[in-house]
C-alpha positions in Angstrom: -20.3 -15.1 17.8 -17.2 -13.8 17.0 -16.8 -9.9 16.3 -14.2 -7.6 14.9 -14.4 -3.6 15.8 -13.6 -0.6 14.1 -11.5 2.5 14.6 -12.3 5.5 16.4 -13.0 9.1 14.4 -10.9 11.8 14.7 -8.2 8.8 14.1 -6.3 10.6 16.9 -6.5 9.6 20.7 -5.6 13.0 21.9 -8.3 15.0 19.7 -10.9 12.2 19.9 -10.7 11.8 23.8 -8.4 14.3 25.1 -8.8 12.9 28.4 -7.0 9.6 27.2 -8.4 6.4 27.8 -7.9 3.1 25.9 -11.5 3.5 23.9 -12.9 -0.1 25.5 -13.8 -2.1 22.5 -12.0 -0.1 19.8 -10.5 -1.8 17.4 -10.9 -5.1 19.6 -12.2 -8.9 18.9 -15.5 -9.3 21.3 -16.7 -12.8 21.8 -20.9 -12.6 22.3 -23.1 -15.5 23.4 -25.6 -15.8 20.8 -28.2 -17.3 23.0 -28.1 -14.5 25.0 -26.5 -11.6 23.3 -24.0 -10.9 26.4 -20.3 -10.4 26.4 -17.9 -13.7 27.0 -15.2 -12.2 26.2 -12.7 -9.4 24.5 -9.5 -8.4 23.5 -8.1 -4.9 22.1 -5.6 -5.5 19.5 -4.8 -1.4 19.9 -6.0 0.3 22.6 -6.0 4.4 22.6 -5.5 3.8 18.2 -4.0 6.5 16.7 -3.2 5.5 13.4 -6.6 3.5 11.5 -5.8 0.1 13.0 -9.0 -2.2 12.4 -10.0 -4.9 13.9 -12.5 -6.0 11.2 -10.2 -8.2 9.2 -11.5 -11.7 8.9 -10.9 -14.4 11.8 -10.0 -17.8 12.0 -11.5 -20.7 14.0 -9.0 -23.8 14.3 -7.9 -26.4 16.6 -4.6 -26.5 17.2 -1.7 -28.1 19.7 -0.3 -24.9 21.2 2.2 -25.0 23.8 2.4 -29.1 23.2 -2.0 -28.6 24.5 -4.3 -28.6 22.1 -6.5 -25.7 21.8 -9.4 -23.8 20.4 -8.3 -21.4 18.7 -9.5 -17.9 17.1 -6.8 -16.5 14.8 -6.6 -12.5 13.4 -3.8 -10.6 11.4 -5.9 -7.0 12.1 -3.9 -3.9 10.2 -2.3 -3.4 13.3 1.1 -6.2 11.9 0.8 -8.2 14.5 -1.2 -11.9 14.3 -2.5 -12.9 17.4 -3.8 -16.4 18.5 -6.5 -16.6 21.3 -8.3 -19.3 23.0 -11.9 -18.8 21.3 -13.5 -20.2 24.9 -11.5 -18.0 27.7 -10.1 -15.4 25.6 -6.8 -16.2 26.7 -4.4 -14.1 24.3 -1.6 -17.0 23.6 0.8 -15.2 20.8 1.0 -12.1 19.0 3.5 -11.8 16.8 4.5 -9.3 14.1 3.8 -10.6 10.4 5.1 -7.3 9.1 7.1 -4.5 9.9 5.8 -2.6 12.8 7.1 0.7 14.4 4.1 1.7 16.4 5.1 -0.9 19.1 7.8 -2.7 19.9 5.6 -5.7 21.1 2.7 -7.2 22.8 3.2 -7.8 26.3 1.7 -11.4 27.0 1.5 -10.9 30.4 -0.9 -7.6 30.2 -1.8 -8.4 26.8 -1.1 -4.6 25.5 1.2 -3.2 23.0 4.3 -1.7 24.2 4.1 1.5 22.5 7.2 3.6 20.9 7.7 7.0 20.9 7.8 6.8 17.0 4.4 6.2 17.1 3.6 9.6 18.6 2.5 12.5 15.9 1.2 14.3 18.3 3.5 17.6 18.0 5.4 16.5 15.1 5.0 14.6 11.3 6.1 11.0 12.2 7.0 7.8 9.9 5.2 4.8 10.8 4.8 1.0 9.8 2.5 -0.3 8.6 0.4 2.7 7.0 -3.6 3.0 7.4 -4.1 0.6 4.8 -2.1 -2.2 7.5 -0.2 -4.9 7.0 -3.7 -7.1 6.2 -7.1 -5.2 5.2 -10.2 -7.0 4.0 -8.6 -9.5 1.3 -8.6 -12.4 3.5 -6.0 -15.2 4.5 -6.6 -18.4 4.7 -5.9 -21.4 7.2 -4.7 -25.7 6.0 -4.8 -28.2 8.2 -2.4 -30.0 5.7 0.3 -27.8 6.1 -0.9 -25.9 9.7 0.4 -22.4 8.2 -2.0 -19.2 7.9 -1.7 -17.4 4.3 -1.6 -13.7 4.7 -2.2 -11.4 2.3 0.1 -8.8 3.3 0.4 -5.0 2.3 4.0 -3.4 3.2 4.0 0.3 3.4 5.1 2.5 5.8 3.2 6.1 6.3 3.9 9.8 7.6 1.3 11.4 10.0 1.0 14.9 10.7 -1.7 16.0 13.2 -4.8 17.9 10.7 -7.6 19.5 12.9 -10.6 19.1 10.9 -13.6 21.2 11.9 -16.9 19.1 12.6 -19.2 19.3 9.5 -22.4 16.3 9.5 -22.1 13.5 6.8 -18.3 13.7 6.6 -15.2 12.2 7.3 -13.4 13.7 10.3 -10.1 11.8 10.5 -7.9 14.8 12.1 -4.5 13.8 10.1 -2.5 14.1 7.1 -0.7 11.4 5.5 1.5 10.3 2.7 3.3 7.6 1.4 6.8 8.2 1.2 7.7 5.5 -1.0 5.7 6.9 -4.0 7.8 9.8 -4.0 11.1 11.0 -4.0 13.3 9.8 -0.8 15.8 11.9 -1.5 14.0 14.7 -1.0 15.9 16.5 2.9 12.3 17.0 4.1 11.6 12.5 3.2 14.8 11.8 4.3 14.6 13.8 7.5 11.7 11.9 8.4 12.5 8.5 7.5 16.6 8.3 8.6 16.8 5.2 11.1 13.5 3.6 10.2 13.4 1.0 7.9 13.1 2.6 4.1 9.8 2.9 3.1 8.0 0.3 0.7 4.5 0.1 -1.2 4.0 -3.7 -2.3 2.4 -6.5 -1.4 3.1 -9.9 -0.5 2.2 -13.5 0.4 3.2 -14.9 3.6 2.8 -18.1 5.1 2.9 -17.9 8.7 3.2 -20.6 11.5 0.7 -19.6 14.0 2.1 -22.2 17.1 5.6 -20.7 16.7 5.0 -17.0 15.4 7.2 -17.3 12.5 7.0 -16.9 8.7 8.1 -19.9 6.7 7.7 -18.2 3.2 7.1 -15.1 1.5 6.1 -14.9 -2.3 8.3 -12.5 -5.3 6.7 -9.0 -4.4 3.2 -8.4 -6.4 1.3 -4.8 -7.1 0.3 -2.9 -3.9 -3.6 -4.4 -2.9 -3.5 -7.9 -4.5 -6.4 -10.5 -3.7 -7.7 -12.7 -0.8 -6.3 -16.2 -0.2 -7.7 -19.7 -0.9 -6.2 -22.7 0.5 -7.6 -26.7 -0.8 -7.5 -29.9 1.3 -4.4 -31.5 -1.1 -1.9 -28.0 0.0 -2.5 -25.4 -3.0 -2.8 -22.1 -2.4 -4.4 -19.4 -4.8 -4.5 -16.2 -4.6 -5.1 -13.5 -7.1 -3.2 -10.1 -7.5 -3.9 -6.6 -8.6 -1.6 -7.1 -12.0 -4.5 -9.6 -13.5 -2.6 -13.2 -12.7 -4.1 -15.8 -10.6 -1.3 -17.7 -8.9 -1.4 -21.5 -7.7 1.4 -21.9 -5.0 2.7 -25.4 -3.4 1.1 -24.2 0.3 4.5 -26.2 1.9 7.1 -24.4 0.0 5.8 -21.1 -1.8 6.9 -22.5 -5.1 4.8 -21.3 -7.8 3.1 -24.2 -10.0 1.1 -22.0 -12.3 0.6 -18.2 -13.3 -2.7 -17.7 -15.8 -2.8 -13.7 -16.9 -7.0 -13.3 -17.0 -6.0 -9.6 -17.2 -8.1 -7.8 -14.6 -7.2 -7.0 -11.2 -8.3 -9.3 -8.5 -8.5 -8.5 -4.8 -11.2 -11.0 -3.9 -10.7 -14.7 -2.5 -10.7 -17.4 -5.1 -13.2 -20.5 -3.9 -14.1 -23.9 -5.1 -17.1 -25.8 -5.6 -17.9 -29.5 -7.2 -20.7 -30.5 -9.7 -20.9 -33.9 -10.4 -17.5 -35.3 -9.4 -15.8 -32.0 -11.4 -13.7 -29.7 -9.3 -14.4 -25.9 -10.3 -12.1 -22.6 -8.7 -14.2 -19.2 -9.7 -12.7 -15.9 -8.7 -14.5 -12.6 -9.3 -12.6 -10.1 -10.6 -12.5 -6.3 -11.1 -10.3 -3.5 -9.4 -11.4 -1.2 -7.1 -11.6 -0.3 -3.1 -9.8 2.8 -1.3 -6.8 2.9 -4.4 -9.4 3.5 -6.8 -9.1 7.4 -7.7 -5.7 6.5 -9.2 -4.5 3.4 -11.5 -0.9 3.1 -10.7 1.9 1.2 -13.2 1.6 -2.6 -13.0 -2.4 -2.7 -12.3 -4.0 -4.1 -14.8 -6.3 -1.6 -14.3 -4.1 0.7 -15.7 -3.6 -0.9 -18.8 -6.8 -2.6 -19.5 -10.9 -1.9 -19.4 -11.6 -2.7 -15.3 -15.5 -4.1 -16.0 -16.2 -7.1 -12.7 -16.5 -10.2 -14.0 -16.7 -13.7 -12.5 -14.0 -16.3 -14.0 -14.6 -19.8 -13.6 -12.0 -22.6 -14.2 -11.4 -26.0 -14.5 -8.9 -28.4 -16.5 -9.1 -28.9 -20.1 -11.5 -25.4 -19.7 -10.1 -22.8 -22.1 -7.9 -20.0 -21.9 -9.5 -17.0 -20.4 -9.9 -13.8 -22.7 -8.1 -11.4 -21.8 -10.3 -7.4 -20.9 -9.7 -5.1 -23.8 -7.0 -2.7 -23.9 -8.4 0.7 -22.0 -9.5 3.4 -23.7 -7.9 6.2 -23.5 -9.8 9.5 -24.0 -9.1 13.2 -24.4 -9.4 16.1 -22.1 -13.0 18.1 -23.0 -13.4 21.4 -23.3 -16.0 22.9 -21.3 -18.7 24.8 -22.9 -18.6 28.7 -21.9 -21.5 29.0 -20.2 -20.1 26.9 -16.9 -17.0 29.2 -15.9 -16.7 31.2 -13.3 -14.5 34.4 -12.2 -11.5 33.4 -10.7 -12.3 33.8 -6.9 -15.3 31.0 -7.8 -12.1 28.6 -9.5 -10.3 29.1 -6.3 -13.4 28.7 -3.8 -14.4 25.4 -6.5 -10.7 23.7 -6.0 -11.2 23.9 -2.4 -14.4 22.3 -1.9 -12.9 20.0 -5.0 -10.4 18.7 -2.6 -12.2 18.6 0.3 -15.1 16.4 -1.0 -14.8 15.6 -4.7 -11.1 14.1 -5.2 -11.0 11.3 -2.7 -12.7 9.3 -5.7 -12.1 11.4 -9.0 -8.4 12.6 -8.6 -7.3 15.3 -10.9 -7.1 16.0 -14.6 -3.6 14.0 -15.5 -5.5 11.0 -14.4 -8.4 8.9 -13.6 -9.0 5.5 -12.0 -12.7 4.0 -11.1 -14.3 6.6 -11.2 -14.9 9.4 -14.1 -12.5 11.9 -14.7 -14.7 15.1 -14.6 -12.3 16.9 -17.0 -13.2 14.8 -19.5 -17.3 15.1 -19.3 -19.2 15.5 -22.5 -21.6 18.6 -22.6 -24.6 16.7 -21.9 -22.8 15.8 -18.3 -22.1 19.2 -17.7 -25.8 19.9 -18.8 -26.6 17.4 -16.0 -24.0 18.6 -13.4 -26.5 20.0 -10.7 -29.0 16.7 -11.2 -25.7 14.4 -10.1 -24.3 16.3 -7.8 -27.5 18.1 -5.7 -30.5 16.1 -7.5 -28.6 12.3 -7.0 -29.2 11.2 -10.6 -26.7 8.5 -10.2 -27.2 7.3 -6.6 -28.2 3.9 -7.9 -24.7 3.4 -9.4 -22.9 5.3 -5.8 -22.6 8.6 -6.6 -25.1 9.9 -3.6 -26.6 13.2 -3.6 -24.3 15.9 -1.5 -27.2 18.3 -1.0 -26.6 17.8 2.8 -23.4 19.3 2.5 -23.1 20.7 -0.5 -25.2 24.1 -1.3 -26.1 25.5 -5.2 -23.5 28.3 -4.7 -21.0 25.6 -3.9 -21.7 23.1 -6.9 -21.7 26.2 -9.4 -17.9 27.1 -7.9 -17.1 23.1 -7.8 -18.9 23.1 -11.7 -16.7 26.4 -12.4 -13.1 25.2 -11.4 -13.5 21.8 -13.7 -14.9 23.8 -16.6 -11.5 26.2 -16.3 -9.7 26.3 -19.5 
């Protein structure tokens, strides 16, 4: 049995162990006998990480000829950018490549089998820019493996991110990541302070795109037209197609040899899921369930269809002579509410409610200008406001995954929360 790790919490080495220390089996790819539950084997993609570098992204189990031998192979693209090939018996680390950029290290020693680390990737004392960004080069959309063609289809996020060292006190049932970051490349890079910190490192991107990579020589044979930043999971066939789905609504059929594109269809809702297909009867069928939403999903940006159009998850199933799939409905767009009087508060409880707003409430719902997935709380009719303390204290919508936060939220500290998003 084959398992991917996690990261480590505070995200940085030097306030989660200041004693140092690689973390054994952070962020790592551990090999367990399933008869008897003991360790074969593992391998730490990023010791000592600093920067949200999983190891959870999905593996791949292929036979290969590597090195003109064949070989058993286990195959990973973590968020870390590089894709490394192992022998799934010994553990034997046999390649690791970059499939993106990478600026944390300059490369993976095959001899030690550890990243060689750059000082760029230290934020320890001052904001640094750094490829690829806590999202990674891959997350959980998976690639895909043919034996037709022998290339790996990666689903690749390019974005490079600023980390700044934020000491976080502990507090029980929260997220204690210890850093600040940002995303240069939604802003402005002209800005002295951006440009200070990005000048000789490669300028900043937030897109997405497909790669086909050859695992026995490290290389990438192809790369798709860029697509909207956290596009879908990868689906390869036995006769060389590859599908994938992207975050502006269009499921795309690509030659797996080439990267040509042989067919776009616009279904209108953002994918991020892997297409698969299925047989009934001698008919071949490809479904793909669609629907927008994961860590990006307090703010629709320009070119989601998310944006644009009503996000309900659907399932889309296709095959040929089927008919053309209807497209979601053109979203709604709703006005700001005024609050009713009763639910304001003095202006020290505004302040005191924007704070714990930030700090627990805006991961998800953003701010007024916008909303994404979830509800924009400026916008709540007076019967929600009526209900405010039942959500947020009494868990009136836990079955839809808006939990209680009576374990760290007190009365005082909903009214104040309640206060600053009923201020005119």
């Amino acid at each position: 049995v084959y398992v991917g790790t996690g990261n480590g919490s505070p995200h940085p080495i030097w306030l989660r162990s200041p004693a140092g220390g690689d973390n054994l089996y952070l962020s790592s790819i551990v090999a367990i006998d399933a008869d008897s539950g003991r360790k074969k084997w593992h391998y730490q993609t990023t010791p000592s990480d600093s920067w949200d570098y999983t190891a959870t992204q999905n593996m791949i189990l292929a036979d290969i000829e590597f090195g003109g031998k064949p070989r058993k192979v286990i195959m990973q693209a973590p968020k870390n950018g590089f894709f490394y090939v192992l022998d799934r018996v010994t553990g034997e680390l046999l390649s690791a490549e970059k499939y993106t950029t990478v600026t944390w290290a300059e490369r993976v020693d095959l001899k030690t089998g550890r990243p060689v680390i750059t000082a760029q990737s230290d934020f320890s004392k001052e904001t640094k820019l750094v490829w690829p960004s806590e999202a990674g080069g891959h997350n959980w959309p998976p690639m895909s493996y043919s034996e037709k063609t022998g290339l790996v289809y990666i689903p690749v996020l390019e974005a490079a991110m600023t980390f700044a060292v934020a000491e976080q006190p502990y507090r029980p049932y929260s997220v204690t990541q210890g850093v600040q970051t940002g995303l240069p490349a939604l802003g402005d890079l002209n800005d002295p302070a951006v440009a200070k910190l990005i000048a000789g490192q490669p300028k900043p991107k937030f897109e997405q795109v497909l790669k086909a990579f050859d695992p026995r020589t490290g290389k990438i044979v192809w790369t798709s037209k860029v697509m909207p930043f956290w596009s879908g999971g990868v689906m390869t066939t036995a006769s060389g197609l590859v599908i994938q789905g992207s975050a502006d609504g269009f499921l795309t059929v690509y030659d797996g040899k080439n990267g040509a594109v042989l067919r776009r269809i616009n279904i209108g809702t953002g994918i991020m899921a892997a297409p698969m297909a299925y047989e009934v009867d001698g008919e071949q069928y490809v479904a793909v369930p669609a629907g927008f939403g994961g860590s990006f999903n307090a703010y629709f940006l320009p070119g989601w269809a998310a944006k644009e159009r009503v996000n309900d998850p659907r399932l889309i199933v296709f095959n040929l002579g089927g008919s053309p799939v209807k497209l979601a409905a053109p979203r709604p767009n709703l006005p700001l509410l005024a609050a009713p009087a009763q639910y304001r508060g003095s202006v020290a409880q505004v302040a005191r409610g924007g704070t714990l707003y930030g700090e627990n409430c805006a991961r998800c719902h953003g701010d007024h200008t916008e909303s994404g997935g979830y509800p924009n709380l400026w916008k709540m009719p007076p019967e929600t406001h009526a209900a405010f303390d039942n959500i947020v204290l009494g868990g009136a919508f836990s079955y839809a995954g808006m939990a209680s936060f009576k374990d760290v939220l007190s009365p005082t500290d909903a009214r104040d929360i309640h206060a600053y998003l009923a201020a005119p």
